[in-house]
TORDO-549814 format. One record per residue (C-alpha): y, x, z; residue number from 1. Coordinates in steps of 0.25 Angstrom, whole numbers, plus 2048, in hexadecimal, padded with zeros to 3 digits. Each point is the difference from the previous one (the first is absolute). Layout:
% TORDO-549814
{{Y X Z} NUM}
...
% end
This chain:
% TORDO-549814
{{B93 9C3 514} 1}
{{7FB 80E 7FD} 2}
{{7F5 7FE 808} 3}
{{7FB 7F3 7F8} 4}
{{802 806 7F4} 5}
{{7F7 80A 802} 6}
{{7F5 7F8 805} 7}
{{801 7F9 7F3} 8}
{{7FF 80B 7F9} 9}
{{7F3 806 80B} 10}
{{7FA 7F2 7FB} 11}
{{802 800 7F2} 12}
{{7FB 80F 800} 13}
{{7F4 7FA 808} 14}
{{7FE 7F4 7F5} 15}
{{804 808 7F3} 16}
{{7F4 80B 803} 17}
{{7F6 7F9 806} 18}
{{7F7 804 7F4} 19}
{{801 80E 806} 20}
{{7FE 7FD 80C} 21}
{{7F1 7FA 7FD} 22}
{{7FE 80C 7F5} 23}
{{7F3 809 803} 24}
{{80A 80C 805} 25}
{{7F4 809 801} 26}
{{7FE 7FF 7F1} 27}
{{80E 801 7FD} 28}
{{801 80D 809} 29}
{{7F2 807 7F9} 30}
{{806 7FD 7F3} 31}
{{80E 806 800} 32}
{{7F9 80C 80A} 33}
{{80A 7FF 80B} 34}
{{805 7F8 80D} 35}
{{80E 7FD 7FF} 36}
{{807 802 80E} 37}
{{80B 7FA 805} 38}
{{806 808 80A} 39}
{{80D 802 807} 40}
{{80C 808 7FA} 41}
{{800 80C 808} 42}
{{7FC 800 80F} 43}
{{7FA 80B 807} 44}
{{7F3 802 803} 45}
{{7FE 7F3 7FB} 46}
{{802 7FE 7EF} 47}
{{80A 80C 7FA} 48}
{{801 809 7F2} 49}
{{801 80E 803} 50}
{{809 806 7F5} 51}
{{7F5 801 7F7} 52}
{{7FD 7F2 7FF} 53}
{{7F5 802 80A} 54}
{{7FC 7F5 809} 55}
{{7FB 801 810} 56}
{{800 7F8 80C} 57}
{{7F8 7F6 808} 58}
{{802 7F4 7F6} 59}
{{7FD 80B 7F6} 60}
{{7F4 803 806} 61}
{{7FC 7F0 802} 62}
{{801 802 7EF} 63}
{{7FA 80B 7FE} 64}
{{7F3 7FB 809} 65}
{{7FE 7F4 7F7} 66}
{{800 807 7F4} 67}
{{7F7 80A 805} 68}
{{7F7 7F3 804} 69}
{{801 7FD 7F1} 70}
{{800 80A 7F7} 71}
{{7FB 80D 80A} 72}
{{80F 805 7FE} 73}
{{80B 7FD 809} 74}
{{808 807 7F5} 75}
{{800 7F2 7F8} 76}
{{80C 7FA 805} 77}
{{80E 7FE 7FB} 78}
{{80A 7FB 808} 79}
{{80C 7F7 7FF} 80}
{{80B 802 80A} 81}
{{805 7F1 806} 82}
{{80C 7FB 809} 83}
{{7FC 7F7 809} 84}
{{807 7F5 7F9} 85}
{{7F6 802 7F4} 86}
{{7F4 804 804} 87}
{{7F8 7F3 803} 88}
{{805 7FB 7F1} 89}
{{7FC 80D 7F9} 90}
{{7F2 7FD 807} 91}
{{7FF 7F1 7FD} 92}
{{804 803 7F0} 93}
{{7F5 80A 7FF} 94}
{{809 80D 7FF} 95}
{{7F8 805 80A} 96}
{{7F2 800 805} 97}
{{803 800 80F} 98}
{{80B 803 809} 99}
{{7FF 80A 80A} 100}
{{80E 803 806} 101}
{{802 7FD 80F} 102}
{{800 7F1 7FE} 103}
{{7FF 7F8 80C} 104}
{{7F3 7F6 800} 105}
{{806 7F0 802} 106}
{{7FC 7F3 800} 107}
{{80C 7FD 7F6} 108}
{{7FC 80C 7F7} 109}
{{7F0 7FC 801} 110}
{{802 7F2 7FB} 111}
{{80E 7FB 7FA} 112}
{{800 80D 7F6} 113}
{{7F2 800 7FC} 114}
{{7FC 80E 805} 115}
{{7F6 803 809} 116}
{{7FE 80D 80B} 117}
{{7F6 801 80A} 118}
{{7FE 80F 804} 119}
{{80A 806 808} 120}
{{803 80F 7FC} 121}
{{80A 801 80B} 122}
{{805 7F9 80C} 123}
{{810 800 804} 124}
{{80B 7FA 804} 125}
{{810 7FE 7FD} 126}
{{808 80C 808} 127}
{{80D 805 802} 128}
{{808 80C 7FB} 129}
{{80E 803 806} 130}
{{807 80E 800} 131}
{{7FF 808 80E} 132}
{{80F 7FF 7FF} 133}
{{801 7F1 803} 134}
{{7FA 804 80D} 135}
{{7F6 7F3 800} 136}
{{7F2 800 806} 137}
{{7FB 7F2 7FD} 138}
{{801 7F5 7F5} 139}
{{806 7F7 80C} 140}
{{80D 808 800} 141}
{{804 7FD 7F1} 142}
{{807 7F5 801} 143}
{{80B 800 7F6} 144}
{{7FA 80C 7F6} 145}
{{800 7FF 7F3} 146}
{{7F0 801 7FA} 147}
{{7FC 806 7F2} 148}
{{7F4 7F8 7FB} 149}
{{7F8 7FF 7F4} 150}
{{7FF 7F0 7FA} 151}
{{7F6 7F8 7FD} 152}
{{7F7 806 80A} 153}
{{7FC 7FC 80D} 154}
{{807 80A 807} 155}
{{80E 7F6 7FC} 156}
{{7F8 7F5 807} 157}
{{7FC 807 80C} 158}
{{80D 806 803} 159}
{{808 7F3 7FE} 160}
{{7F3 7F9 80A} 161}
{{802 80D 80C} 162}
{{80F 7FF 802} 163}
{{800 7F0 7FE} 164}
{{7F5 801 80C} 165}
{{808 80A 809} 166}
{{80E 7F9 7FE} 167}
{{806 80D 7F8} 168}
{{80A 802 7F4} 169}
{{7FD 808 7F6} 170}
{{807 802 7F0} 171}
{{7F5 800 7F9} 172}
{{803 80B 7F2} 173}
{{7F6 7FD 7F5} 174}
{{7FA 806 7F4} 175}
{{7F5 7FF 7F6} 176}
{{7FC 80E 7FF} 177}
{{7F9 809 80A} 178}
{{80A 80C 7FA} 179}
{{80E 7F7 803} 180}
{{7FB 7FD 80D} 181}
{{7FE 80E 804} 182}
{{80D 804 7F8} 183}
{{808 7F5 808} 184}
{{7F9 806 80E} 185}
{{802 80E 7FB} 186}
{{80F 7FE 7FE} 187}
{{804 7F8 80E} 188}
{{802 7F3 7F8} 189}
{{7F6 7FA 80D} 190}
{{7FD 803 80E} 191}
{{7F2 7FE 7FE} 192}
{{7F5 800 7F7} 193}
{{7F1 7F8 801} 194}
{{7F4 7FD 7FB} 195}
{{7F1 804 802} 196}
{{7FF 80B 809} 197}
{{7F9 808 7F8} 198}
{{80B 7FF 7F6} 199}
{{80B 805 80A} 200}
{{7F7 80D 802} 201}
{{800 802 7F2} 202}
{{80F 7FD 7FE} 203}
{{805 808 80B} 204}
{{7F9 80C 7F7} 205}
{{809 7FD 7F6} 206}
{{80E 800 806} 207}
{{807 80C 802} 208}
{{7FE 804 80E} 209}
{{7F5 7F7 804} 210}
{{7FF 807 80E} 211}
{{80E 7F7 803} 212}
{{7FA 7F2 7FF} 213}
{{7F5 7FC 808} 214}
{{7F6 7F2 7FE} 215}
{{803 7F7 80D} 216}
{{7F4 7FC 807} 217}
{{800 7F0 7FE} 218}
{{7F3 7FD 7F6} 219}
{{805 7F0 7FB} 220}
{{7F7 7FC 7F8} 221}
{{7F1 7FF 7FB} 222}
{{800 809 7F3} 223}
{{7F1 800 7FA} 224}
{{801 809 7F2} 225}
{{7F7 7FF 7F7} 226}
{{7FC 7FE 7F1} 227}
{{801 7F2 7F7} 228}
{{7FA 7FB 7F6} 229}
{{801 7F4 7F7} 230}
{{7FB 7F4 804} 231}
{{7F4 7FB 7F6} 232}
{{7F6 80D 801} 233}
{{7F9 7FF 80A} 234}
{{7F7 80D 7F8} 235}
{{80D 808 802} 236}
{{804 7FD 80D} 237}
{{7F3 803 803} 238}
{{802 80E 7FB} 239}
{{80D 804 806} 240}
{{7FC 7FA 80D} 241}
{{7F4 807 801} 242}
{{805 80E 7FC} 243}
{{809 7FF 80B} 244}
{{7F4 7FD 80B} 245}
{{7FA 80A 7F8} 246}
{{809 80B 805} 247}
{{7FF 7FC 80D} 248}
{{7F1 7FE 802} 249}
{{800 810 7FB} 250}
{{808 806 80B} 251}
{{7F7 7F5 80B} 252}
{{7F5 808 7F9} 253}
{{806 80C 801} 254}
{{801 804 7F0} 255}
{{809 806 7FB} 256}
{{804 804 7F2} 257}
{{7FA 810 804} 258}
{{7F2 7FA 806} 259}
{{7FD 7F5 7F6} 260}
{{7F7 808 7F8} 261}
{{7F9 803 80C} 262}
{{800 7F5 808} 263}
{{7F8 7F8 7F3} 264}
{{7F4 807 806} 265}
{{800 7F9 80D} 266}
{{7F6 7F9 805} 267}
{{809 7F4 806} 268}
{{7FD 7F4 7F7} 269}
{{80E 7FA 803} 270}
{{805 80D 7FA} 271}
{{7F8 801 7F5} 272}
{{801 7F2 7FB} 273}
{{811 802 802} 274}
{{7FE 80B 7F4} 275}
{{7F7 7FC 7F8} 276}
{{7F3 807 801} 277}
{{7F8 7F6 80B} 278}
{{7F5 7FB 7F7} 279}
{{803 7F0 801} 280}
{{80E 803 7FE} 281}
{{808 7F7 7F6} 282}
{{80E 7FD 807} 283}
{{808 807 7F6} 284}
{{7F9 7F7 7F4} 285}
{{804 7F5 807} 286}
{{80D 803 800} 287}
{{7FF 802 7F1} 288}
{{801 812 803} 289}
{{7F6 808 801} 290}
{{7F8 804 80E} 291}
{{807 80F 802} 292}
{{80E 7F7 800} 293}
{{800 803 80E} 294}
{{7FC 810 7FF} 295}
{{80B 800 7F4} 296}
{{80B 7FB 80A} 297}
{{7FD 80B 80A} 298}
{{7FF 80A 7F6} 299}
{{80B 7FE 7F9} 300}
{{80B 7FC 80D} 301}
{{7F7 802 80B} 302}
{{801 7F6 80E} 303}
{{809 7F6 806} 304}
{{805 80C 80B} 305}
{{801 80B 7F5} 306}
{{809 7F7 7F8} 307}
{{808 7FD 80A} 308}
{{801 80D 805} 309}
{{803 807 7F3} 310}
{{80C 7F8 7FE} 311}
{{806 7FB 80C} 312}
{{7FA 806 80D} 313}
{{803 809 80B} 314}
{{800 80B 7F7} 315}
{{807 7FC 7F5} 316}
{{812 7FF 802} 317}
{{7FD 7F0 803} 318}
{{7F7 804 80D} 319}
{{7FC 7F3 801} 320}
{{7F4 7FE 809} 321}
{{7F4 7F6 7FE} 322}
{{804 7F6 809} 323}
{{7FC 7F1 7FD} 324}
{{7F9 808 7F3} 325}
{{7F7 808 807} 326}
{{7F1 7FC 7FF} 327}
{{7FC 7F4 809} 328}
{{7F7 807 807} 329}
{{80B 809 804} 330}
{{809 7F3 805} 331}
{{805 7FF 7F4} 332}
{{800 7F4 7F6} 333}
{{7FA 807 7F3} 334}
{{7F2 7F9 7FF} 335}
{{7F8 7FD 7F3} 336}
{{7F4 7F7 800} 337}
{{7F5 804 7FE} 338}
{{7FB 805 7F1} 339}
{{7F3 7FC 7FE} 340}
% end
C-alpha cells in the first residue's frame, strides 16, 4: 500500500508540473542568476556544508561546472539538500534545476517519472559494511543479520533481489533519512549497513572508529550515478549532459584548470575548437552558451581526474582509486564523444 501511494503521488507530481518540465530552463536560470542544485544532505566527498555553510564535493563540483558553463562562474549555484525520498519530486515541481546527488540511472526512473539522465558522473555498485567484530569476510555469510538501509532507493531493491537469489535471511531496518541510517548503524541497532560503495567509504568516515568496520568485497549491483533533468528540455539536457563530457574530454586532452590559459594557444584544432578559440567554431552557440563554455568549465573546476581527485581519491580520507572511473583509454569506462 505505501508503495502505491507513492507512486500515485510520483504521477501526479509528474502530471501536476508538466508545465515546468517543458519551460526554457535555460532562460529561467539566466534570469534568477543562479543554478539551483539539488544535492544530497551530507555525504562526504560527495555533497556536504562545512560549518560555514559552504558547499564541496564531487556532485558539488557536477554543479558548479554547469554554472561555470553558463554564467563563467561556478560560484552561481545554490543548493538544496534532498532525502532520497524527495528528491525526484523537488525536481519534477521545479524547485530545482537539476539533481546531482549519487542517483542511480534506471530504466523506471528515465521513463515512468519523467526525468531524464544520460552522462554517467560516476560508475558503482551496492556493498557491504559490517563491524570487524562480526568476524565476517563475505556477503555470503550474513544470513540472519539485520541490515540498515535507506527507502525508496534502489539499494532496498537490490538488497531484498541478492539474499532472495542466494537463499539467505536477513531483517531488513529501514529509514528515510541518510542521518537515521547512520545513527541506527552507528548505535548497534543492525549487523550491517549497505548501499553504493562509494557511500560506505564515505560513511565509514563518519563513525567513531572507522578503522573497526571494513566494506566486504561482494559488488551486487550495476550503480551508474549521474545527473537528471526534467524530461521536456531537450536545450537543457543538452547542457548538463554535455558539461559533464566537457570535464571529461579536458583531462583525455590533458587540460587542466592550471594549463587552460595555456593550452588555448595550441595548435591542435580539436583543442581549440573544445575552447573556443578555432575559427569555425560555434558548438557553444548551439547549445544556446557561448563558445569559451568549455574553457570556463576548466577554469573555474578543472578535469574530470582533478575533480575526482580533489574530493574523493587516493589522497583525500576516501582513498578511493579511479577504477570503473578512470579514462577509457586507461581501461576505464569514462569516455565522451567527441566535441566537435
Amino acid at each position: 500500500m505505501k508503495k502505491t501511494l507513492l507512486s500515485a503521488a510520483i504521477g501526479a507530481a509528474v502530471l501536476g508540473f508538466a508545465s515546468a518540465a517543458s519551460a526554457a530552463t535555460l532562460d529561467n536560470v539566466k534570469s534568477k542568476g543562479f543554478v539551483q542544485c539539488g544535492v544530497n544532505t551530507g555525504l562526504a566527498g560527495f555533497a556536504a556544508p562545512d560549518s560555514g555553510g559552504n558547499w564541496t564535493g564531487f556532485d558539488v563540483d557536477y554543479c558548479r561546472a554547469v554554472a561555470a558553463a553558463i554564467f563563467g562562474d561556478p560560484s552561481k549555484v545554490k543548493y538544496t539538500p534532498t532525502t532520497a525520498q524527495v528528491r525526484f519530486t523537488a525536481l519534477q515541481s521545479g524547485e530545482i534545476d537539476l539533481l546531482a546527488r549519487n542517483t542511480t540511472w534506471t530504466i523506471s526512473r528515465d521513463t515512468a517519472l519523467g526525468l531524464n539522465f544520460r552522462y554517467v558522473n560516476y560508475y558503482d555498485g551496492q556493498g557491504f559494511m559490517v563491524p570487524k567484530s562480526l568476524n565476517v569476510n563475505s556477503a555470503l555469510e550474513l544470513s540472519g543479520a539485520a541490515v540498515c538501509v535507506q527507502s525508496g532507493t534502489t539499494t532496498e531493491l537490490n538488497l531484498a533481489d541478492y539474499f532472495k537469489a542466494n537463499n539467505l535471511q536477513y531483517n531488513p531496518v529501514v529509514f528515510e533519512k541518510l542521518e537515521e541510517v547512520n545513527a541506527a548503524y552507528q548505535a548497534g541497532r543492525c549487523d550491517v549497513y549497505t548501499t553504493d560503495q562509494s557511500g560506505l567509504y564515505s560513511l565509514r568516515l563518519s563513525l567513531s572508529n572507522p578503522d573497526e568496520h571494513i566494506i566486504l568485497p561482494e559488488i551486487i549491483s550495476k550503480e551508474p550515478l549521474g545527473p537528471a533533468v526534467r524530461q521536456g528540455d531537450d536545450q537543457w539536457f543538452d547542457i548538463v549532459t554535455w558539461a559533464g563530457y566537457a570535464l571529461v574530454q579536458a583531462e583525455e586532452f590533458g587540460i587542466t584548470q592550471a594549463n587552460v590559459d595555456e593550452m588555448k594557444n595550441s595548435t591542435n584544432p580539436d583543442i581549440r575548437r573544445f575552447l573556443g578559440v578555432e575559427a569555425d567554431t560555434k558548438i557553444g552557440t548551439d547549445l544556446g552558451l557561448t563558445n569559451d563554455w568549455a574553457y570556463n568549465i576548466v577554469k573555474g573546476v578543472g578535469n574530470y581526474g582533478e575533480v575526482f581527485e580533489r574530493n574523493i581519491g587516493a589522497n583525500t580520507p576516501l582513498k578511493i582509486q579511479r577504477g570503473l572511473n578512470a579514462l577509457w583509454s586507461k581501461g576505464g569506462l569514462q569516455y565522451a564523444p567527441p566535441v566537435r
